[in-house]
C-alpha positions in Angstrom: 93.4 160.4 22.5 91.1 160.3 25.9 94.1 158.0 27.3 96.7 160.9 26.7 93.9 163.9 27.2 93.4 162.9 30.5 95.9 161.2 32.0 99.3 161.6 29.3 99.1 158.2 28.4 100.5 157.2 25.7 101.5 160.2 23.7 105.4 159.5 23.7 107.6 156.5 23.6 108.5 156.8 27.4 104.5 156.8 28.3 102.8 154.6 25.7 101.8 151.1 25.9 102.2 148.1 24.0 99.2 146.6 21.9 98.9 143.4 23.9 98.7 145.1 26.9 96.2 145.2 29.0 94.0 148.6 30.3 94.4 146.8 33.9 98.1 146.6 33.6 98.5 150.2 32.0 96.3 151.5 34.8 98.7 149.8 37.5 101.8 150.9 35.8 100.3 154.7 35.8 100.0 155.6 39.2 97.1 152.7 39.9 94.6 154.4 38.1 90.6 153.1 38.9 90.2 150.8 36.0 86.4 151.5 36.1 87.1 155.6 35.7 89.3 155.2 33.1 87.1 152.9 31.3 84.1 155.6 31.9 86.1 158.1 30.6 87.5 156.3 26.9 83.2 155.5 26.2 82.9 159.0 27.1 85.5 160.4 25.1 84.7 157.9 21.9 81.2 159.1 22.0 82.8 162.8 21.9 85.0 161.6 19.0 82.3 160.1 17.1 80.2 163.2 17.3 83.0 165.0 15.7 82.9 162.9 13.0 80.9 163.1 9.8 80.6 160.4 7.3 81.1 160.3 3.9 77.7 160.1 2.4 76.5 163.0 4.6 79.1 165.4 3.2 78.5 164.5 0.0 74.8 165.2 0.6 75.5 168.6 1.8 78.0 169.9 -0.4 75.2 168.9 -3.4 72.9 170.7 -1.5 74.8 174.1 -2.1 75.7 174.2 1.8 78.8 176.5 2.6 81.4 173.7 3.6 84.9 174.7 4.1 87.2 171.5 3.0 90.6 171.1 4.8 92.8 168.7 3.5 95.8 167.9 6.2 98.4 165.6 4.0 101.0 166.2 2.6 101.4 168.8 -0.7 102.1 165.4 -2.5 99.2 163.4 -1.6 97.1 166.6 -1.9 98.3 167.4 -5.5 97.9 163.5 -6.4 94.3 163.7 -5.4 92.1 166.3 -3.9 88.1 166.8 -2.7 87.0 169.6 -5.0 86.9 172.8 -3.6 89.6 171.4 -0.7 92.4 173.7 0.3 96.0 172.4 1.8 96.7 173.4 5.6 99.7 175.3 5.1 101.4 177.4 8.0 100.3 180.2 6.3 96.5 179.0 6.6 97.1 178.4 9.6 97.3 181.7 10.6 94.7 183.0 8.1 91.9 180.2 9.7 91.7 182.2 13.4 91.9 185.2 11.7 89.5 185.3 8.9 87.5 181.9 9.0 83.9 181.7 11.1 83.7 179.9 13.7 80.0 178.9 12.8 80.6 177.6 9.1 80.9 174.1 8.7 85.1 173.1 8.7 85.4 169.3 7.5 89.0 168.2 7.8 90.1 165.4 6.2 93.4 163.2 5.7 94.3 159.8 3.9 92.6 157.4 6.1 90.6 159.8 9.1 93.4 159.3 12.0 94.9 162.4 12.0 92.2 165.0 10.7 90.3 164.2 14.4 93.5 165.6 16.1 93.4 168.7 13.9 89.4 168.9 14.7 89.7 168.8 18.1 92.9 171.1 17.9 90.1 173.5 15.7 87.3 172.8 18.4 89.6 173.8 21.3 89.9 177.4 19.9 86.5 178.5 19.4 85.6 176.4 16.1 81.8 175.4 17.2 81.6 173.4 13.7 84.3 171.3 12.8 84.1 167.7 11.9 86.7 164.9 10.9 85.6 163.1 7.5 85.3 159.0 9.0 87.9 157.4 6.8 89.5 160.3 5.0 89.9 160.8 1.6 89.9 156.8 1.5 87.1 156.5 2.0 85.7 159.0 -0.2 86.9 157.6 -3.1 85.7 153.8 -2.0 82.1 155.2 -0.7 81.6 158.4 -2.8 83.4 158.8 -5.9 85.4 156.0 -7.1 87.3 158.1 -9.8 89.3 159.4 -7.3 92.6 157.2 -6.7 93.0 155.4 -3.5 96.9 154.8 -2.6 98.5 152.8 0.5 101.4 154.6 2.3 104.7 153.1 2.7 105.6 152.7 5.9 109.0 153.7 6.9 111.2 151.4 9.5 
């Protein structure tokens, strides 16, 4: 994310970069970036991504404590009617015209997804339009279920080639 953010690094096929390679030789490919700035910026940015995180136990903490939590669950209507966070509602693309519209901006907004990769996109999509408190749940629903309640099924996706 700060890679691409910044500097469109790695967002598509024709600009990403291979595992093994190194942020020195992705920096010289991509117009000689300053190693140094670039490396500024991804502590920066993971600091940033880490604040927009909340972990598992503190959710559950606060949604025992009564607090008004809005839960967003970003899979797909599969994996959402397989297994669910109570009180959870699937992002739709008819809630997601209904969450600008009629949602505060103040109220806590915990997005979550299978394994907590995707739901920080969707937060900081959320953040970018006026959502002042939105958080990613660290490990998604995975995590939940191994840390919080272990009731819930866990599932591995299939990856397909």
């Amino acid at each position: 994310r700060a890679l691409f953010r910044r500097y469109h690094i790695g967002g598509c096929s024709s600009c990403g970069f291979a595992p093994e390679e190194t942020l020195a030789g992705v920096c010289a490919r991509n117009e000689n970036l300053d190693v140094d700035e670039v490396t500024e910026h991804i502590l920066v940015s993971d600091a940033a991504d880490r604040a927009m995180q909340i972990e598992p136990r503190e959710l559950s903490e606060r949604l025992a404590a009564g607090e008004a939590i809005h839960l967003l669950d970003i899979r797909t209507r599969e994996e959402f009617d397989a297994v669910k966070l109570p009180g959870a509602q699937l992002f739709t693309q008819e809630f997601m015209q209904e969450i600008p519209a009629n949602w505060s901006r103040t109220d806590l907004l915990v997005i979550y997804d299978h394994q907590g990769t995707r739901s920080m996109d969707a937060a900081a999509y959320f953040q970018g339009h006026g959502f002042e408190n939105i958080k990613s749940l660290r490990g998604g629903i995975d995590a939940w279920s191994a840390e919080i309640d272990p009731t819930l099924s866990r599932y591995h996706l299939e990856q397909s080639q």
